[in-house]
C-alpha positions as a Python dict, from the first residue, in 0.01 Angstrom:
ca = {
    (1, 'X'): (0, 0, 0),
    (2, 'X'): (243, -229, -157),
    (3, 'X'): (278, -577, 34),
    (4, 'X'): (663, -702, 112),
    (5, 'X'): (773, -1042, -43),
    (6, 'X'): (821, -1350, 78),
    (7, 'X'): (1121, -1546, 64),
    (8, 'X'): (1199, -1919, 91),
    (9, 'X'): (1574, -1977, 139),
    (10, 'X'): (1778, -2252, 46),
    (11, 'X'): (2076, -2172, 277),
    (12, 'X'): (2232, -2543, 194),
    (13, 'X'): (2364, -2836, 434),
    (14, 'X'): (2607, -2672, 680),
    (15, 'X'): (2914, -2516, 501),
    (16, 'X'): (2882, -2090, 504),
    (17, 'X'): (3058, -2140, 161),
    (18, 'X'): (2798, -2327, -28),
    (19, 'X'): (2552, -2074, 18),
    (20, 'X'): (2466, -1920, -356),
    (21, 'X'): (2507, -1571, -426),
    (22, 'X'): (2157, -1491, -453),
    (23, 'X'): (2090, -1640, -100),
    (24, 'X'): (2392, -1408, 5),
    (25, 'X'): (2206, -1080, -144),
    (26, 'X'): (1884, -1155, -22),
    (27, 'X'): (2019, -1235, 308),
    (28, 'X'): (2192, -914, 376),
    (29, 'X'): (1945, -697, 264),
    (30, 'X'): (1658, -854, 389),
    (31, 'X'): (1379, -634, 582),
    (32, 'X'): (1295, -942, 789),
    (33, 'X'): (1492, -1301, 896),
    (34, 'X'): (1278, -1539, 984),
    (35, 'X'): (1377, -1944, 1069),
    (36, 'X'): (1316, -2293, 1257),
    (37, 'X'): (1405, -2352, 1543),
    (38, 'X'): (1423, -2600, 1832),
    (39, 'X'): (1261, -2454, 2148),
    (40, 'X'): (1542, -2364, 2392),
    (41, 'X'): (1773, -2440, 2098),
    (42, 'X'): (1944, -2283, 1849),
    (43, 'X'): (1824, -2264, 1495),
    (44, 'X'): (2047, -2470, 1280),
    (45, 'X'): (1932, -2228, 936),
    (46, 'X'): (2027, -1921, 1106),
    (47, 'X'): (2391, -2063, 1237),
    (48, 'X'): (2473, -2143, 912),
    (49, 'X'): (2419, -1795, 769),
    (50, 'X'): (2465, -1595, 1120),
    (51, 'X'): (2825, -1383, 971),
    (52, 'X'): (2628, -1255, 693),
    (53, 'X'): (2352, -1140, 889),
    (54, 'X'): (2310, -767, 953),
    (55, 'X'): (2320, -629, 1303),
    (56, 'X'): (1942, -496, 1385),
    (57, 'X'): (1783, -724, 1112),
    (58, 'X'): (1476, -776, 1292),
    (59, 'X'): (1368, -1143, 1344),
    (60, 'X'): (1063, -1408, 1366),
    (61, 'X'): (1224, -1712, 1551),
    (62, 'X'): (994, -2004, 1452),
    (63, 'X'): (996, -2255, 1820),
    (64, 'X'): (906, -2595, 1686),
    (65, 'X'): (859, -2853, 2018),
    (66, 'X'): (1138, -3033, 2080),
    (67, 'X'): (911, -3392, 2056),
    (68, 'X'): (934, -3775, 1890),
    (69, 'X'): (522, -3777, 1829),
    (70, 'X'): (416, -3558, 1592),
    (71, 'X'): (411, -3207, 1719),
    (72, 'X'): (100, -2969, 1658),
    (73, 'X'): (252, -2864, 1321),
    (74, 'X'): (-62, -2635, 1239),
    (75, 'X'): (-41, -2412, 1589),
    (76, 'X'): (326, -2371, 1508),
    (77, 'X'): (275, -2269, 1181),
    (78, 'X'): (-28, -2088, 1177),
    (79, 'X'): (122, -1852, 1445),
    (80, 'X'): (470, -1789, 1221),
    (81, 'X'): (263, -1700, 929),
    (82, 'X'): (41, -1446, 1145),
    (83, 'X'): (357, -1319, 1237),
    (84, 'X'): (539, -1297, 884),
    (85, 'X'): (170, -1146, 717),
    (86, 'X'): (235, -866, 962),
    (87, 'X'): (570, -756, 879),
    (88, 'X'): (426, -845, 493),
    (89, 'X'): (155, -609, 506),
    (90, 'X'): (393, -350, 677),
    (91, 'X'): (587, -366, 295),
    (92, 'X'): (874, -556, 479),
    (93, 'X'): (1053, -813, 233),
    (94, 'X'): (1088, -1092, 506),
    (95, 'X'): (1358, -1402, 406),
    (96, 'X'): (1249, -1739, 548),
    (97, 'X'): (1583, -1929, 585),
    (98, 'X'): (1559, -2318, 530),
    (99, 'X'): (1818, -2571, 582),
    (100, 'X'): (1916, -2721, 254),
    (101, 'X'): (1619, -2678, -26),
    (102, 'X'): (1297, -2496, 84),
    (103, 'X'): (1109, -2744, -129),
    (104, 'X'): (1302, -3100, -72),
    (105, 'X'): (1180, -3194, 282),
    (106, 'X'): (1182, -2870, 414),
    (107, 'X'): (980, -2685, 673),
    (108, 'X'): (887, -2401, 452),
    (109, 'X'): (614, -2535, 283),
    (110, 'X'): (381, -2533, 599),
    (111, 'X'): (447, -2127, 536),
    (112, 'X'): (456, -2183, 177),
    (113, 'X'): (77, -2293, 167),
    (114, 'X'): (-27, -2037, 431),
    (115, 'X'): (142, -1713, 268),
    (116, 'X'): (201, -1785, -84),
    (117, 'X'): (-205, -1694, -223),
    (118, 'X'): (-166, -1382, -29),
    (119, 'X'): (174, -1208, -89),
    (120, 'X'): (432, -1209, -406),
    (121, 'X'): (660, -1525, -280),
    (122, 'X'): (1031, -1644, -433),
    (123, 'X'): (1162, -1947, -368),
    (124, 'X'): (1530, -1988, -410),
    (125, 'X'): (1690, -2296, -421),
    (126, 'X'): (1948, -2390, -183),
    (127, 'X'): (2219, -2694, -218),
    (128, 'X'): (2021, -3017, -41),
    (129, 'X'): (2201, -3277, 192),
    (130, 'X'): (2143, -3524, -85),
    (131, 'X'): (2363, -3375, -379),
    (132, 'X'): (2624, -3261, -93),
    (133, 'X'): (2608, -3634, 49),
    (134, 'X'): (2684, -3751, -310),
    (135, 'X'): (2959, -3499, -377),
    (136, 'X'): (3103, -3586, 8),
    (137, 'X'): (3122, -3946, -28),
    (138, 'X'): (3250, -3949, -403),
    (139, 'X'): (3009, -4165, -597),
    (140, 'X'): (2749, -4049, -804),
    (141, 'X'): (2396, -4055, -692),
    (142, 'X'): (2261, -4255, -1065),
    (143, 'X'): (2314, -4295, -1423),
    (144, 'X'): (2154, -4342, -1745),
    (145, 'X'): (1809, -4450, -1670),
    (146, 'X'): (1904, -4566, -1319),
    (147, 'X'): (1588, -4500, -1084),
    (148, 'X'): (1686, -4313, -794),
    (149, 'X'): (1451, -4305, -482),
    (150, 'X'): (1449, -4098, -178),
    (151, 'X'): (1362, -4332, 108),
    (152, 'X'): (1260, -4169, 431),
    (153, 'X'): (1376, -4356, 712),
    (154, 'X'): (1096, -4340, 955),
    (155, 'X'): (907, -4550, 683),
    (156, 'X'): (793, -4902, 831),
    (157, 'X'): (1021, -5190, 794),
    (158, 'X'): (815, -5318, 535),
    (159, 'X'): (767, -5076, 295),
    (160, 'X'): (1175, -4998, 326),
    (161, 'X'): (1261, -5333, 236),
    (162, 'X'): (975, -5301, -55),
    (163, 'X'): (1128, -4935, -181),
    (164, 'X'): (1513, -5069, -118),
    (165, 'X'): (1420, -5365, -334),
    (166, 'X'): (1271, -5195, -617),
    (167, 'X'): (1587, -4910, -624),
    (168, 'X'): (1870, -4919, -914),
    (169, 'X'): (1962, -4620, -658),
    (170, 'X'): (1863, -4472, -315),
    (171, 'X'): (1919, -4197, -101),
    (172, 'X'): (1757, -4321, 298),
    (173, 'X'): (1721, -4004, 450),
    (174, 'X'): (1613, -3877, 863),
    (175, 'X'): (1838, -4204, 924),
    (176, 'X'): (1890, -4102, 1328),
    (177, 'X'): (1714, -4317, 1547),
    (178, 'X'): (1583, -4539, 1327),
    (179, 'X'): (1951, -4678, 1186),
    (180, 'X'): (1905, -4994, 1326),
    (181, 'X'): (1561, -5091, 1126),
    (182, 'X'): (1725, -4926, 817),
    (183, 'X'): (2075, -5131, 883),
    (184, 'X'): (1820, -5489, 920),
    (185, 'X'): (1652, -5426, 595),
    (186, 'X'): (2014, -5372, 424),
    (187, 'X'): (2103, -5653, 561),
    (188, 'X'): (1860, -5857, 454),
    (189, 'X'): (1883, -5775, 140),
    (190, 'X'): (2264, -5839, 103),
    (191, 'X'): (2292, -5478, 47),
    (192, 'X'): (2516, -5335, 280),
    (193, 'X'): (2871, -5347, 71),
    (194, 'X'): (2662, -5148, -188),
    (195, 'X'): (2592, -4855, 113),
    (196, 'X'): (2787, -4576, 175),
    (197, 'X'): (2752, -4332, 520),
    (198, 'X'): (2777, -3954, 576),
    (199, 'X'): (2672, -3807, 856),
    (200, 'X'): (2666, -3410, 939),
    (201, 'X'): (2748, -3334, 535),
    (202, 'X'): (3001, -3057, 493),
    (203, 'X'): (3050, -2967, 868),
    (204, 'X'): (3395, -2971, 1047),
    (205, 'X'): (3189, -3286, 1210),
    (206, 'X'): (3142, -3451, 914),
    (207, 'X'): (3188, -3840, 890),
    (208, 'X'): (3214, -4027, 591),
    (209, 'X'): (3279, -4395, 541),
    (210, 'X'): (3145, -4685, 406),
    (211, 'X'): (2812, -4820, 549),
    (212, 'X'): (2942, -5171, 689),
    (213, 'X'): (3199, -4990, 899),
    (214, 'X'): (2897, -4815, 1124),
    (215, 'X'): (2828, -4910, 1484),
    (216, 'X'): (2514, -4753, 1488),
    (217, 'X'): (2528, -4567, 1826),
    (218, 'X'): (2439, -4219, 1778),
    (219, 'X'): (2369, -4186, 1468),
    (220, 'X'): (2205, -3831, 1425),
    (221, 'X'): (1897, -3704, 1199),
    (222, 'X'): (2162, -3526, 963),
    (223, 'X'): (2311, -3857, 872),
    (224, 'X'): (2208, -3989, 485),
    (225, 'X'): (2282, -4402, 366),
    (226, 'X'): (2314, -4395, -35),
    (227, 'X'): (2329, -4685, -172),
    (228, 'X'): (2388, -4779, -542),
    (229, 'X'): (2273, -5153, -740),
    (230, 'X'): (2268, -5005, -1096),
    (231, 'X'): (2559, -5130, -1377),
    (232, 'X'): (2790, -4832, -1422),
    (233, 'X'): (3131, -4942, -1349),
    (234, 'X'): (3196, -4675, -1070),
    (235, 'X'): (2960, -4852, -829),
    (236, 'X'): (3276, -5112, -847),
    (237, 'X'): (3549, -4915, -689),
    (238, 'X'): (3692, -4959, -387),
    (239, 'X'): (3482, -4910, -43),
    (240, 'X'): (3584, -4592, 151),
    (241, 'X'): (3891, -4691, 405),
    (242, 'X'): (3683, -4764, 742),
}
């Protein structure tokens, strides 16, 4: 019997509209839907996409502990792709939606390395917070042979200052409660009127403004600092009116 395949995602940051056409056909004439999310929450992957969903498209909800320590990523994991191989082996097609890009950051890739050996597996790429943060705040992430690094928050103090430092460019992403380490090390490095902020990228909630001008009180995971040292002349202009 002929296996179903597995699909990883992309459904982008937040906006129903940036969601590519493939996504779209995959979506709505998927076997299976299967996503993250928060236990006794609602899976942020699966609101994004929820109008184009088909009434009846059966569904593997993915409960991920609601925790600050790392959570017991394997049991999670391990269960969703027990559950996933059976609707595979059934010759169900089952879509795995992921916020943003299956493959920058995302959850997928705990499936990804349980599944993919086993059953024919797609990725599709989605639109990622990072180019939407870029695009939302209206400078360009790097130029020429500007060296652009992805900076996870959560990183020690040390080592941020030590990545910040070495950056012509840098996207600090998973900013949330750790904004005011990230904020110190800018600070410290004279760095801050180079920053710019966007929190909750292409949402109604969306805020976008220049880094100096945030208080730092609830600041939420979705929120991204980019922050530019390179030479192009656009990383001149004019801050973003507070």
């Amino acid at each position: 019997m002929t296996t179903g395949t597995l699909f990883g995602v992309g459904v982008g940051p937040g906006d129903p509209d940036l969601l590519t056409l493939k996504a779209h056909r995959l979506i709505t004439s998927a076997g299976v839907i299967a996503y993250p999310a928060p236990e006794g929450g609602e899976s942020f992957a699966r609101a994004i996409v929820s109008d184009v969903i088909p009434a009846g498209t059966p569904e593997v909800r993915i409960s991920v502990p609601m925790a600050v320590a790392r959570f017991p990523a394997r049991e999670v994991y391990d269960k969703a792709a027990g559950d996933i191989a059976a609707h595979l082996e059934s010759g169900r097609d089952v879509v795995v939606l992921c916020e943003g890009d299956p493959f920058f950051y995302g959850s997928f890739m705990y499936l990804y390395e349980r599944l993919a050996d086993r059953y024919p597996t797609e990725i599709v790429p989605g639109v990622s917070s990072l180019m939407t943060c870029a695009a939302r705040y209206g400078r360009p992430l790097a130029a020429r042979n500007d060296v652009l690094r992805i900076i996870p928050a959560p990183l020690p103090e040390d080592r941020l200052a030590e990545e910040i430092a070495a950056s012509d460019a840098a996207a600090i992403i998973k900013v949330g409660r750790h904004y005011e380490k990230v904020r110190r090390v800018i600070d410290r490095l004279g760095l801050v009127t180079s920053c710019g902020y966007v929190e909750r990228a292409s949402l109604p909630t969306e805020i976008v403004k220049p880094l100096y001008t945030v208080n730092g009180h609830d600041v939420p995971y979705f929120s991204m600092i980019l922050l530019y040292k390179g030479a192009e002349e656009w990383a001149r202009a004019p801050q973003l009116s507070a």
